[in-house]
mmCIF file as Biopython writes it, N, C-alpha, C and O atoms, coordinates in Angstrom:
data_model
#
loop_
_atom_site.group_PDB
_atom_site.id
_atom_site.type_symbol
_atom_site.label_atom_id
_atom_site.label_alt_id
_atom_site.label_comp_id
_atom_site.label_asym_id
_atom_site.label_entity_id
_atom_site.label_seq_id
_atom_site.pdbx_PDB_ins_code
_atom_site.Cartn_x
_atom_site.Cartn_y
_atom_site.Cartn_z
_atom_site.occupancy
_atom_site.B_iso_or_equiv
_atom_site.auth_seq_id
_atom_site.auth_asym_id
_atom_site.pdbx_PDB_model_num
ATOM 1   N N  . UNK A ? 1  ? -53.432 23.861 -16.779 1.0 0.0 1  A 1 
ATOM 2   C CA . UNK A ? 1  ? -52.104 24.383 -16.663 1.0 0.0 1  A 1 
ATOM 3   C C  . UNK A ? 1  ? -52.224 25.900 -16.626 1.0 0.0 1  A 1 
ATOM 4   O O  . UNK A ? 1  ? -53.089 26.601 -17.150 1.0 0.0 1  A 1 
ATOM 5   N N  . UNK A ? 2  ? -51.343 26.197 -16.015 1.0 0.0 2  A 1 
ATOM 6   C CA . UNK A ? 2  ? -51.553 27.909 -15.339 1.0 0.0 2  A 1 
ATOM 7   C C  . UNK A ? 2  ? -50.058 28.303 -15.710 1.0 0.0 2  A 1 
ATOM 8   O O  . UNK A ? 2  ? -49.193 27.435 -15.588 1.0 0.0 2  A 1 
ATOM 9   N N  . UNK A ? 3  ? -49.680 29.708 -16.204 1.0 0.0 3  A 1 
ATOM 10  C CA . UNK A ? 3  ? -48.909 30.434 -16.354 1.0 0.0 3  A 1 
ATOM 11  C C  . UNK A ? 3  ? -48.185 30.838 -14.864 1.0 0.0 3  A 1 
ATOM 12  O O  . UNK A ? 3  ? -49.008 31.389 -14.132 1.0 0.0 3  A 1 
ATOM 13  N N  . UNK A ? 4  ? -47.005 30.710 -14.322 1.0 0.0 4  A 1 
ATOM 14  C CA . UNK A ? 4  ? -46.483 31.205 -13.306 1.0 0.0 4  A 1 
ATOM 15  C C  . UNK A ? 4  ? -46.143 32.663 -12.727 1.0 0.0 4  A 1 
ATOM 16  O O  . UNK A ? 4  ? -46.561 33.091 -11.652 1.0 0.0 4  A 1 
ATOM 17  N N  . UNK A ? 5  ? -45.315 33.352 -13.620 1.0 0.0 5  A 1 
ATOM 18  C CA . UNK A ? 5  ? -45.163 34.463 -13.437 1.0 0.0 5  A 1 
ATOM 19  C C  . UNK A ? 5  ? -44.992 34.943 -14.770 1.0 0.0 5  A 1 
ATOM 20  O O  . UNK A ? 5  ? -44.981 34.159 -15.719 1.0 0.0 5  A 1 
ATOM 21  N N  . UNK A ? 6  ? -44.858 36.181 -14.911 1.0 0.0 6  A 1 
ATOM 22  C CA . UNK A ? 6  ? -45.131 37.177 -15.449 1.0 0.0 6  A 1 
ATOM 23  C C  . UNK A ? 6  ? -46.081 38.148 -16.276 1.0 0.0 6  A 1 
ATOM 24  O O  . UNK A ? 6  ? -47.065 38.573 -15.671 1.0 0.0 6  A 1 
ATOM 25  N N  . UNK A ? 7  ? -45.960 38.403 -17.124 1.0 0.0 7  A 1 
ATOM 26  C CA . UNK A ? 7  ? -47.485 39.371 -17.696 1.0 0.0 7  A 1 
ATOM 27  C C  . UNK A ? 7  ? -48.250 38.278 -17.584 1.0 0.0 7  A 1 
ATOM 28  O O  . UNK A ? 7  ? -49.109 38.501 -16.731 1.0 0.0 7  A 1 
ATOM 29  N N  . UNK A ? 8  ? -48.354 37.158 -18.054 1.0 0.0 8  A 1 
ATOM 30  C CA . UNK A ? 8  ? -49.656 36.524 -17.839 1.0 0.0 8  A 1 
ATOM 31  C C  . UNK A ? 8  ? -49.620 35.777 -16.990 1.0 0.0 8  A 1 
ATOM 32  O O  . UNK A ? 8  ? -50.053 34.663 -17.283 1.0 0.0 8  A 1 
ATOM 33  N N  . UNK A ? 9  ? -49.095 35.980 -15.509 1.0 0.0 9  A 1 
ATOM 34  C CA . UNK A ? 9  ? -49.093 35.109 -14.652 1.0 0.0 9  A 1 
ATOM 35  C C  . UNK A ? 9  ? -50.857 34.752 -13.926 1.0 0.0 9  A 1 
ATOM 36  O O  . UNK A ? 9  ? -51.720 35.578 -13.628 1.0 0.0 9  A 1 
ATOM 37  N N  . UNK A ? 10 ? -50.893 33.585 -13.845 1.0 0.0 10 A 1 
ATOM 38  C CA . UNK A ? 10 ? -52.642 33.126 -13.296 1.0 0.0 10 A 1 
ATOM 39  C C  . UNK A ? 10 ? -53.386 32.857 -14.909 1.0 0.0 10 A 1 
ATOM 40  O O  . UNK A ? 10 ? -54.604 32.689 -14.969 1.0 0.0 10 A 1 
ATOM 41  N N  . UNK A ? 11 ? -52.699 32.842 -15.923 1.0 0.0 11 A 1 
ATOM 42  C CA . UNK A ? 11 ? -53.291 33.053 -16.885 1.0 0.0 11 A 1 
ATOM 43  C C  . UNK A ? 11 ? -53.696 31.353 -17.188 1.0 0.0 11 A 1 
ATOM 44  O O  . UNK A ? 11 ? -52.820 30.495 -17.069 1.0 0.0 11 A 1 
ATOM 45  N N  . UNK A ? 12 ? -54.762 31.084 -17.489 1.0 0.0 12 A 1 
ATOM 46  C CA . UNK A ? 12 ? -55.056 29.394 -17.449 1.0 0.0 12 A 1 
ATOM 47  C C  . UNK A ? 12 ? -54.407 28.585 -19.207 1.0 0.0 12 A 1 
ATOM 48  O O  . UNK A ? 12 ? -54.796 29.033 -20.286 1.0 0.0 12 A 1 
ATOM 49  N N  . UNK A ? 13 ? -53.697 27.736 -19.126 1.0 0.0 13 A 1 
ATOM 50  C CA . UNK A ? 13 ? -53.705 27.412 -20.628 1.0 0.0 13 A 1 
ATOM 51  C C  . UNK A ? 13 ? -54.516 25.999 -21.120 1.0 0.0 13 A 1 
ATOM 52  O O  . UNK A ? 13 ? -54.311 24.876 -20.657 1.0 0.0 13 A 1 
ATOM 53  N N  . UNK A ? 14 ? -55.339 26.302 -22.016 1.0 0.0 14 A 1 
ATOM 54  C CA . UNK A ? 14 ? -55.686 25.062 -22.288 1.0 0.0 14 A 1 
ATOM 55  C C  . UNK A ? 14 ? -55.280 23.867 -22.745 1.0 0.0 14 A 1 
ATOM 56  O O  . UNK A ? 14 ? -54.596 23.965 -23.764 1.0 0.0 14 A 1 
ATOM 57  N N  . UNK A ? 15 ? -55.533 22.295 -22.188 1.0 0.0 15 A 1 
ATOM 58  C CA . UNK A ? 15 ? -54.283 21.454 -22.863 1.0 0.0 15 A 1 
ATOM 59  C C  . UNK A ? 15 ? -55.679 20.900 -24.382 1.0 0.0 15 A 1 
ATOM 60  O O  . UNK A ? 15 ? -56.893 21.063 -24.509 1.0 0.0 15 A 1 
ATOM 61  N N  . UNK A ? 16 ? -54.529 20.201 -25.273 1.0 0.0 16 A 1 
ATOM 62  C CA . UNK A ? 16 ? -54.699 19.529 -26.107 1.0 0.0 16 A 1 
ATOM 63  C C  . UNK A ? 16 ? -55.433 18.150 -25.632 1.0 0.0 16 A 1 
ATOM 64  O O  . UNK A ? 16 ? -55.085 17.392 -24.727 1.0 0.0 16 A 1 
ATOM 65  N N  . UNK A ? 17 ? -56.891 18.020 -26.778 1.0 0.0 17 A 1 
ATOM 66  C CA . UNK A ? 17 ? -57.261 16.870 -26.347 1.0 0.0 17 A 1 
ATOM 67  C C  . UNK A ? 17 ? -57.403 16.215 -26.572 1.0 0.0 17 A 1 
ATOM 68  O O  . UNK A ? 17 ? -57.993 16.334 -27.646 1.0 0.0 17 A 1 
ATOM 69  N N  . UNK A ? 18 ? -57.190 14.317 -26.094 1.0 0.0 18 A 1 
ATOM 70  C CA . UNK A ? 18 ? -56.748 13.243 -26.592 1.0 0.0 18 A 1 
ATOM 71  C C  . UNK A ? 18 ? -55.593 12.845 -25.942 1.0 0.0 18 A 1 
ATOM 72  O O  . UNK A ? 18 ? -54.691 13.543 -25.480 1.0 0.0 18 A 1 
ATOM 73  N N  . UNK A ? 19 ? -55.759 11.311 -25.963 1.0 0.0 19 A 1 
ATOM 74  C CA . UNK A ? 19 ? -54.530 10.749 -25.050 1.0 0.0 19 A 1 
ATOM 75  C C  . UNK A ? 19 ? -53.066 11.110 -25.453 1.0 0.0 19 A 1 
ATOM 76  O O  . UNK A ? 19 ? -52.307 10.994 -24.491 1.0 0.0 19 A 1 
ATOM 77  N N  . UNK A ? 20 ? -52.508 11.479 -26.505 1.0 0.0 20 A 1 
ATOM 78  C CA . UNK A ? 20 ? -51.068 12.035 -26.654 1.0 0.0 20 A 1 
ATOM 79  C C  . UNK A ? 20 ? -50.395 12.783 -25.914 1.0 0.0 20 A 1 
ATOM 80  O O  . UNK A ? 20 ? -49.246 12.501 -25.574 1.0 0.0 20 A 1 
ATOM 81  N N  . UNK A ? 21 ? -50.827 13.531 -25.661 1.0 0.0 21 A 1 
ATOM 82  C CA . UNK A ? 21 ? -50.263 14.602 -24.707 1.0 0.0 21 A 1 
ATOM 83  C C  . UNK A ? 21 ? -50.284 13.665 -23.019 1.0 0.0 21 A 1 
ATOM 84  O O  . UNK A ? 21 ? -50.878 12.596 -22.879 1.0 0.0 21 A 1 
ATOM 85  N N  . UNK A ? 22 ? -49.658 14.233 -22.114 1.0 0.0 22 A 1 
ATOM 86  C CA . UNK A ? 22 ? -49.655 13.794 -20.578 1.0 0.0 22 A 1 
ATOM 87  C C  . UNK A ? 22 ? -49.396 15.323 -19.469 1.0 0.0 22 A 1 
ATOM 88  O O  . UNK A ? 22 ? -48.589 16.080 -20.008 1.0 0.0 22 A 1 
ATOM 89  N N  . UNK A ? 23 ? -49.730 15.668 -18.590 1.0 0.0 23 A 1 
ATOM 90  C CA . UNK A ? 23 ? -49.186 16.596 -17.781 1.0 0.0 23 A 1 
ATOM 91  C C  . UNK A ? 23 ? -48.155 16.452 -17.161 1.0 0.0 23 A 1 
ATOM 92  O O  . UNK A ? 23 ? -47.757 15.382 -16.700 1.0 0.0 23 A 1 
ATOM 93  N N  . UNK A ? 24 ? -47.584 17.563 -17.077 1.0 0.0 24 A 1 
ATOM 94  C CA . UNK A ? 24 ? -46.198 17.472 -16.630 1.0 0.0 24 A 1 
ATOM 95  C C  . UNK A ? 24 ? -45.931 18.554 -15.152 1.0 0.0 24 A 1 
ATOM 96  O O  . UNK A ? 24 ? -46.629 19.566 -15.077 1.0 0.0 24 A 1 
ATOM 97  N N  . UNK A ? 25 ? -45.030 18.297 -14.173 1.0 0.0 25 A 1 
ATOM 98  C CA . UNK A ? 25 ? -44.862 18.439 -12.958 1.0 0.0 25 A 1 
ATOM 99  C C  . UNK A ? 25 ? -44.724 20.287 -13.370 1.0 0.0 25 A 1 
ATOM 100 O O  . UNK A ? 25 ? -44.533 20.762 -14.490 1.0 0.0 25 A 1 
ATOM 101 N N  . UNK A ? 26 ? -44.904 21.072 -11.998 1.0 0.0 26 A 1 
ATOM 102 C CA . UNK A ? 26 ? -45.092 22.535 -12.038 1.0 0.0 26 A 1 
ATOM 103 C C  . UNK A ? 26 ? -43.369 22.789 -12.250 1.0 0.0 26 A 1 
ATOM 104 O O  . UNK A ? 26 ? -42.905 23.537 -13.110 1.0 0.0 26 A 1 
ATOM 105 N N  . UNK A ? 27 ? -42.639 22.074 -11.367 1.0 0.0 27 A 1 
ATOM 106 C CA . UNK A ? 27 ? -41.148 22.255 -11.768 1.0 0.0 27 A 1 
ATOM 107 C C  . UNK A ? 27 ? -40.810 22.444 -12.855 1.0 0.0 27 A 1 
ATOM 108 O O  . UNK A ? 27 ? -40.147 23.465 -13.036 1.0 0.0 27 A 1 
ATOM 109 N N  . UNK A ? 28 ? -41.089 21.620 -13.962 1.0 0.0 28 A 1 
ATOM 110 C CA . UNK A ? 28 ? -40.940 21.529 -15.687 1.0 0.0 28 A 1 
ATOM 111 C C  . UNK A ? 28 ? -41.270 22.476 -15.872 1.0 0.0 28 A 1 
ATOM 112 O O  . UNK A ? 28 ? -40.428 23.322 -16.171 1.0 0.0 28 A 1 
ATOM 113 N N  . UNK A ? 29 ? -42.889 22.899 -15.782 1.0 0.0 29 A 1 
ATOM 114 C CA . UNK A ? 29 ? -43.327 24.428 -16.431 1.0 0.0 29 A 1 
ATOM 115 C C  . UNK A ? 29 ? -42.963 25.685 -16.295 1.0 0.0 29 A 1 
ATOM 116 O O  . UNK A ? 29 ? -42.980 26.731 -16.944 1.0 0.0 29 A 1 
ATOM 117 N N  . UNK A ? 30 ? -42.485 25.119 -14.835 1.0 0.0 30 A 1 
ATOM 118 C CA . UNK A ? 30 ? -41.745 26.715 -14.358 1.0 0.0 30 A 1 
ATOM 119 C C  . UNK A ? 30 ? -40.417 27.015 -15.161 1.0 0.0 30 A 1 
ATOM 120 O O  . UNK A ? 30 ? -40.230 28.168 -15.548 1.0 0.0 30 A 1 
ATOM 121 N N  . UNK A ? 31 ? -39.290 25.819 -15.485 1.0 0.0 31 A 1 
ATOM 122 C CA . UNK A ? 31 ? -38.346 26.057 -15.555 1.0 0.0 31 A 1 
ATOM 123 C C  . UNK A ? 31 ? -38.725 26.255 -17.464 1.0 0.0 31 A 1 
ATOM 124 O O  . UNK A ? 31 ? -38.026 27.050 -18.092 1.0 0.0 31 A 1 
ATOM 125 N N  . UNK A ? 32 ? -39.667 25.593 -18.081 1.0 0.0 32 A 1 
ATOM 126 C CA . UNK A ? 32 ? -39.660 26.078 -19.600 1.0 0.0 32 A 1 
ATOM 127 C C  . UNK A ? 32 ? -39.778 27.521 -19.723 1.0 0.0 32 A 1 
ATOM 128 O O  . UNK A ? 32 ? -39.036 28.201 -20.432 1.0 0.0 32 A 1 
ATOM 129 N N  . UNK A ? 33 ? -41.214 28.198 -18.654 1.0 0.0 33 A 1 
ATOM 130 C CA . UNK A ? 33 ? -41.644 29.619 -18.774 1.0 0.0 33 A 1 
ATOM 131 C C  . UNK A ? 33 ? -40.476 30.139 -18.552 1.0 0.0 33 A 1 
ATOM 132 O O  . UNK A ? 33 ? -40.108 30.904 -19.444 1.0 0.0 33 A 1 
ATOM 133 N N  . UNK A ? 34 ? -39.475 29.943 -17.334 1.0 0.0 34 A 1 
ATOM 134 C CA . UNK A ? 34 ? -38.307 31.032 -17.382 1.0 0.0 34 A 1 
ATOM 135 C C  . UNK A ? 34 ? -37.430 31.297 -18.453 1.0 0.0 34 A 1 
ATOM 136 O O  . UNK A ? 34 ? -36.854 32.332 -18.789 1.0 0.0 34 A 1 
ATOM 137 N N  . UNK A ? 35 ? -37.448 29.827 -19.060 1.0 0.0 35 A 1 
ATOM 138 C CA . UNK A ? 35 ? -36.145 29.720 -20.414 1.0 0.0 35 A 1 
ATOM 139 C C  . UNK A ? 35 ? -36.875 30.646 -21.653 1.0 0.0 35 A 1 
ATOM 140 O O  . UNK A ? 35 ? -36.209 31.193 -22.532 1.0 0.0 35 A 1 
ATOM 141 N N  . UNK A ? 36 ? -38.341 30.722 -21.564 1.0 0.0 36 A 1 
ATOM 142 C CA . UNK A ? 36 ? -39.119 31.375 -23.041 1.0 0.0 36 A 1 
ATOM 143 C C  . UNK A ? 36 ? -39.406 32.748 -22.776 1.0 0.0 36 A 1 
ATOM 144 O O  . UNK A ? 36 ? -39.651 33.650 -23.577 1.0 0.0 36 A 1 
ATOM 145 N N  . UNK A ? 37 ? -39.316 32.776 -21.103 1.0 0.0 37 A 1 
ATOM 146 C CA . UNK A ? 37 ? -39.464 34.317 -21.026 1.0 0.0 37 A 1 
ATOM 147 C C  . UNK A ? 37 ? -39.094 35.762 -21.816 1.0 0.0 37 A 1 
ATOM 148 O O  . UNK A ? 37 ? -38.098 36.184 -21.229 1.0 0.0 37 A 1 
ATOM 149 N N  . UNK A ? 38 ? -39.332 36.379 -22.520 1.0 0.0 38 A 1 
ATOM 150 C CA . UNK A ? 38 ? -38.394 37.608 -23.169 1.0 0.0 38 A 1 
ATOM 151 C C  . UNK A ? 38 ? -37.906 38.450 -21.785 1.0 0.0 38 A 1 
ATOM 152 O O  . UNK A ? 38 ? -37.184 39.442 -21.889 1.0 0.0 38 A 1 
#
């Protein structure tokens, strides 16, 4: 998972490991990063 835009845009994030977690569509991430943005 990759950061979209801003200061850390391209920035790689590492996921959690173990089956709990699942990936989620770039749409989702984009629209969380905009809502957490400062």
């Amino acid at each position: 998972m990759s950061v979209l835009g801003g200061k850390a845009k391209g920035f790689t994030l590492q996921s959690v490991p173990g089956s709990g977690t699942r990936p989620i569509m770039s749409k989702v991430k984009a629209a969380v990063f905009n809502i957490t943005a400062p």
